[in-house]
N, C-alpha and C positions, 0 to 999 in steps of 0.2 A: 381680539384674539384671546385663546384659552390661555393658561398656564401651560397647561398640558400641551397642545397646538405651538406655541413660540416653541416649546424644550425641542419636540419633534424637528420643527423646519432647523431650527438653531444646529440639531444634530446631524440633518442630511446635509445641511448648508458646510458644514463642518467635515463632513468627506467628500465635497464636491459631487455630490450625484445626483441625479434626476427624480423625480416623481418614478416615475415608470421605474426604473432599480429599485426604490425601495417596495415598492408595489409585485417586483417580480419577486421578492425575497421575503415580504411578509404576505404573500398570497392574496392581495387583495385588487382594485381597479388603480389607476394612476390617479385618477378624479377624487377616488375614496382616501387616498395617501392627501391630496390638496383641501378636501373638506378635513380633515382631521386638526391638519396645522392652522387653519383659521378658524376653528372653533363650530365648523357650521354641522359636523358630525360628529357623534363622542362614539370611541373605539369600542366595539367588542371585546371582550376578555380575551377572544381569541386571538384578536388582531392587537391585543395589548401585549401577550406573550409573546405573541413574534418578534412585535418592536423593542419587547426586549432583550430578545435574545441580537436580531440584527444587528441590537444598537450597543449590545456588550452592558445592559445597564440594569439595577434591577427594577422586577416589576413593581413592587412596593415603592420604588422612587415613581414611576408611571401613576400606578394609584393614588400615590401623595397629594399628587400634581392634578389630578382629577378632583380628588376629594376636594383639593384648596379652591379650584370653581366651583365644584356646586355650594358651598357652603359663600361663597361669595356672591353668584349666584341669589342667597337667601336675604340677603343685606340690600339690596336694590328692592 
């Protein structure tokens, strides 16, 4: 699982809600919300801004958290 992926699910997990709410609220699929949190998709910019807005947090902390995998990512 990403960096980026754990913060996500850590975050939904953390107001109780479903796949499908966060996917109604960042306009994306539920399935696309479940690839994100285990790494198997990496966000769009668009669907980064939404989660950050959703999630009250900023996008720069989202980006951080991305960057920290791909660069880890380069070490394997």
């Amino acid at each position: 699982m990403s960096k980026l992926g754990s913060y996500l699910k850590k975050q939904r997990q953390k107001m109780g809600i479903t796949h499908a709410k966060v996917a109604e609220n960042v306009a994306i699929s539920a399935d696309t919300v479940a690839k994100h949190e285990r790494g198997k998709r990496v966000p769009k910019l668009r669907a980064l801004l939404s989660y950050s807005r959703f999630y009250h947090v900023s996008i720069y902390r989202l980006i951080d958290l991305e960057i920290e995998d791909i660069e880890g990512d380069e070490d394997e």
